[in-house]
C-alpha positions in Angstrom: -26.1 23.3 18.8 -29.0 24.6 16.8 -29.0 28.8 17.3 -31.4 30.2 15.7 -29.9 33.1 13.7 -31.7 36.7 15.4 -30.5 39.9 16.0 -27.6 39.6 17.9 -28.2 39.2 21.7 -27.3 41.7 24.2 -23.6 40.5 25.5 -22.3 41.0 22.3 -19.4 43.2 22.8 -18.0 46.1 20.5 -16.0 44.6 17.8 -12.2 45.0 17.7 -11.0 47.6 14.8 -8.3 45.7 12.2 -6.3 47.4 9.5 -8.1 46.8 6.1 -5.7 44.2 4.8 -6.7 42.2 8.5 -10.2 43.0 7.8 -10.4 41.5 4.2 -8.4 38.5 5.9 -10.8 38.1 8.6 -13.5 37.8 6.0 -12.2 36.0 4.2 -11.2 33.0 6.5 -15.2 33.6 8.1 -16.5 32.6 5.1 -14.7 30.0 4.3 -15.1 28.5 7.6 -19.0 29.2 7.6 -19.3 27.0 4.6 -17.3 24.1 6.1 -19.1 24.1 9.6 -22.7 23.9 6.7 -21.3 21.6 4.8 -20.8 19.4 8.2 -24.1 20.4 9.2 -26.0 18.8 6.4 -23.6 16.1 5.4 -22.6 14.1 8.8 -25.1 11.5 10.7 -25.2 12.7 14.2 -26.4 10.8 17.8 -26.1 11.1 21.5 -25.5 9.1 24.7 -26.0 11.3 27.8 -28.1 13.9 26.8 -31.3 13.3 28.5 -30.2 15.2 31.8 -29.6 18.3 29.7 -32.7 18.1 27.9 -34.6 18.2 31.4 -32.5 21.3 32.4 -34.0 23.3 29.2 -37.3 21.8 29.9 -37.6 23.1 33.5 -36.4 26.4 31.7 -32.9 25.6 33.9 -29.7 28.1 32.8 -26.6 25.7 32.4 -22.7 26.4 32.1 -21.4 23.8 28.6 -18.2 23.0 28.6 -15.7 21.0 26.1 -12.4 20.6 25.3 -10.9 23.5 22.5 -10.1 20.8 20.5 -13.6 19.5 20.3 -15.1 22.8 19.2 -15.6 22.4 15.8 -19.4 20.8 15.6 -20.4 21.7 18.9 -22.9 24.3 17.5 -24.8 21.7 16.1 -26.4 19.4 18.8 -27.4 22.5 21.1 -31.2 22.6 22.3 -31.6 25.3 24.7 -33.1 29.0 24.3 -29.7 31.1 23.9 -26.2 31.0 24.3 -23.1 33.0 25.0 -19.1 32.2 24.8 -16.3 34.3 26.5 -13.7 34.6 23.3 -10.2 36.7 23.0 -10.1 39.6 20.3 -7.2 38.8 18.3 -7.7 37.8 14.5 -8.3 34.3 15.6 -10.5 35.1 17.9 -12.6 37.6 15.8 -13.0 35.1 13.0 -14.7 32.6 15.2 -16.7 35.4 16.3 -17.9 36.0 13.0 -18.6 32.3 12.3 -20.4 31.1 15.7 -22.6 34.9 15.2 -24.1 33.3 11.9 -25.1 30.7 14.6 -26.8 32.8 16.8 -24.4 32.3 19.2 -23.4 35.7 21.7 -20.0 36.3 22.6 -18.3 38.6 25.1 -14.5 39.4 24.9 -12.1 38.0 27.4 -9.4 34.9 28.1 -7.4 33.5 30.7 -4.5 35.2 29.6 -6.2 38.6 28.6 -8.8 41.0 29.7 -10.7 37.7 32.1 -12.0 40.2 34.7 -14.1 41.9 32.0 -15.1 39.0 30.1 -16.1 37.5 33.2 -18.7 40.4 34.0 -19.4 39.8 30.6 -20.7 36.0 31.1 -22.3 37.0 34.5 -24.1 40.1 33.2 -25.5 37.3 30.3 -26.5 34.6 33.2 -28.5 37.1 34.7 -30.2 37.5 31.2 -31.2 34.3 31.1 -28.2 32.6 28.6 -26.6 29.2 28.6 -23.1 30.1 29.1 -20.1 27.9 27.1 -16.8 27.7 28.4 -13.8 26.2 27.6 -11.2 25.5 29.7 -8.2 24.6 27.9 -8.5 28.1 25.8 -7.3 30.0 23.9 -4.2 28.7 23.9 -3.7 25.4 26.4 -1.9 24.0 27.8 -4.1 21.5 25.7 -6.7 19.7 28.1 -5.7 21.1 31.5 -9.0 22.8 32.8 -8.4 26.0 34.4 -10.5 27.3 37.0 -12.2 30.1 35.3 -15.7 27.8 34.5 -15.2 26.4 38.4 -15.8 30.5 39.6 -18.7 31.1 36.9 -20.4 28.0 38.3 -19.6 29.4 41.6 -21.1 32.6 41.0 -24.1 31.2 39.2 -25.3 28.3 40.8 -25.4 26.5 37.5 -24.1 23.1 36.8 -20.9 22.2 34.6 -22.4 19.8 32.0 -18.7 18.4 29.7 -19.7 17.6 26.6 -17.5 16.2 23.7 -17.4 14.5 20.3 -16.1 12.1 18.2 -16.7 10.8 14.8 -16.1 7.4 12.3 -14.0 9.6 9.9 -12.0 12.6 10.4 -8.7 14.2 10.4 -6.4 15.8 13.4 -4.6 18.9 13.1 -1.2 18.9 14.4 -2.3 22.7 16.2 -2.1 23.0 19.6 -5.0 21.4 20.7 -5.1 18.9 18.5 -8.4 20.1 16.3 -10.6 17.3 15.4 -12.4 18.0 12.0 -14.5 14.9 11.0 -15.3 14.5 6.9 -18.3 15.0 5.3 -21.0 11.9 5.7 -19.1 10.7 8.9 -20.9 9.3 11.5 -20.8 12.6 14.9 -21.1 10.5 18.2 -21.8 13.2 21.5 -21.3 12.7 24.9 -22.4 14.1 27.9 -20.5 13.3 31.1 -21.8 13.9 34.6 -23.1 17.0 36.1 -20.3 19.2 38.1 -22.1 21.5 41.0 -20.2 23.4 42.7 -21.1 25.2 46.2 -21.8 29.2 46.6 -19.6 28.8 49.9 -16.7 26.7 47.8 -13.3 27.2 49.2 -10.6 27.7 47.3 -9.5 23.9 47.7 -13.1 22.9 46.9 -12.5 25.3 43.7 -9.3 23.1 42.8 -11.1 20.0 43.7 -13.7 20.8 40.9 -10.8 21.7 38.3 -9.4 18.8 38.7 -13.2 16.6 38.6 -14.1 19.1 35.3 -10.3 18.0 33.7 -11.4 14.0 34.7 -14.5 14.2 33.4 -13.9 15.8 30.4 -10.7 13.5 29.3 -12.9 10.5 30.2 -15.4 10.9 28.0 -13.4 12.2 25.1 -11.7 9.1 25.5 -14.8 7.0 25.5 -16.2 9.2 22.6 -12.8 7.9 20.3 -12.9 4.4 21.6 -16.8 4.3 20.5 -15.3 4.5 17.1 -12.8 2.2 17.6 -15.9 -1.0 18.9 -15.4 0.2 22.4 -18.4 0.8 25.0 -19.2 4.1 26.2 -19.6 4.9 29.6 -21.6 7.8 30.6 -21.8 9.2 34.3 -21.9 6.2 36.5 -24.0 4.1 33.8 -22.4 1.9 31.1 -24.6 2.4 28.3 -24.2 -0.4 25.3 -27.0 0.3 23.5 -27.6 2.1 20.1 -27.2 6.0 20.6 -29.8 8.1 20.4 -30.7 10.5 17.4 -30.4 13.9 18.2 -34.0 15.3 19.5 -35.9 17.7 17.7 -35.1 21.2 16.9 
């Protein structure tokens, strides 16, 4: 996802104070990580299969709600094509430092988790649809259980109107982290395969068992084409919505 870097937009919520020692580790780490998401930047080879349907939302100047696995974070920054952004992320250490990094990006955040403070990082994400932002969720954060969806994204979209598009990625070479979620971090010159799934809508009037219902389609959807993202790399097919596509992917469009 390609933010441009500007003044940092209006969600942005005042920044947690750390002791110094936390502070100069915070910084630290930001940097560090900054240069490793560039270096992936210029350095891997990057297509699509399933992106078209998103690039017709930006076009019609249509607000979406993105959403991928917390283990598939790492390089989603880098294929994103609409006007503006915003993330709901916790204020702990970790959480500041990826602040820090995805700011560089462009990229708004607003504090708030499942497990801490949701009500007022909900606001948060509602008060920056109404400003006209792309909001990113992920469900399995901050800290899992790893790929069970939670129904936090199923009430924004509820809210909003806006569709759940799941992303994810996978690449030729890379390493995972034994962390929680499994981190995937592909090498340097690797080949970056995304994939978009299907469109999730979900009904102003949705009951709570319609809500559930939802969860449960976002979790599908989301392991499905992770899967099929991995098993690209392994000479597998990819399927894509209810369309096998075995053609070449597609580059990523134009900035």
């Amino acid at each position: 996802m390609s933010f441009s870097s500007t003044k940092p937009p209006q969600p942005e919520t005042p920044q947690r104070h750390f002791s110094f020692i936390e502070e100069i580790k915070i910084r630290c780490w930001s940097f560090l990580a900054f240069c490793a998401l560039r270096l992936l930047a210029a350095t891997t080879r990057k297509s699509q299969i399933g992106g078209e349907q998103v690039l017709s939302y930006w076009q019609r100047r249509e607000q979406i709600i993105l959403s991928f696995w917390h283990g598939r974070i790492l390089l989603m920054p880098f294929p994103y094509r609409g006007q503006k952004a915003c993330i709901m992320n916790s204020a702990h250490r970790d959480g500041e430092i990826i602040t820090r990094v995805i700011r560089r990006f462009g990229i708004s955040t607003v504090r708030g988790s499942s497990t801490r403070g949701w009500m007022g990082g909900l606001k948060g994400m509602l008060d920056a649809y109404q400003q006209g932002y792309d909001l990113v969720v992920i469900p399995d954060g901050p800290r899992g259980p790893r790929c069970q969806a939670k129904s936090g994204v199923i009430q924004l979209a509820r809210a909003t109107g806006a569709p759940i598009i799941p992303a994810t990625y996978s690449a030729a070479w890379g390493v995972t982290v034994s962390s929680w979620d499994r981190l995937f971090i592909p090498f340097p010159f690797s080949r970056v395969l995304y994939v978009v799934g299907s469109p999730i809508y979900v009904p102003l009037d949705a009951t709570k068992e319609v809500v559930e219902e939802k969860r449960q389609e976002l979790e599908a959807e989301l392991i499905r084409i992770t899967t099929q993202a991995d098993e690209y790399f392994a000479g597998e097919s990819v399927t894509v919505g209810k369309t096998m596509l075995e053609g070449t992917p597609q580059p990523l469009p134009p900035r």
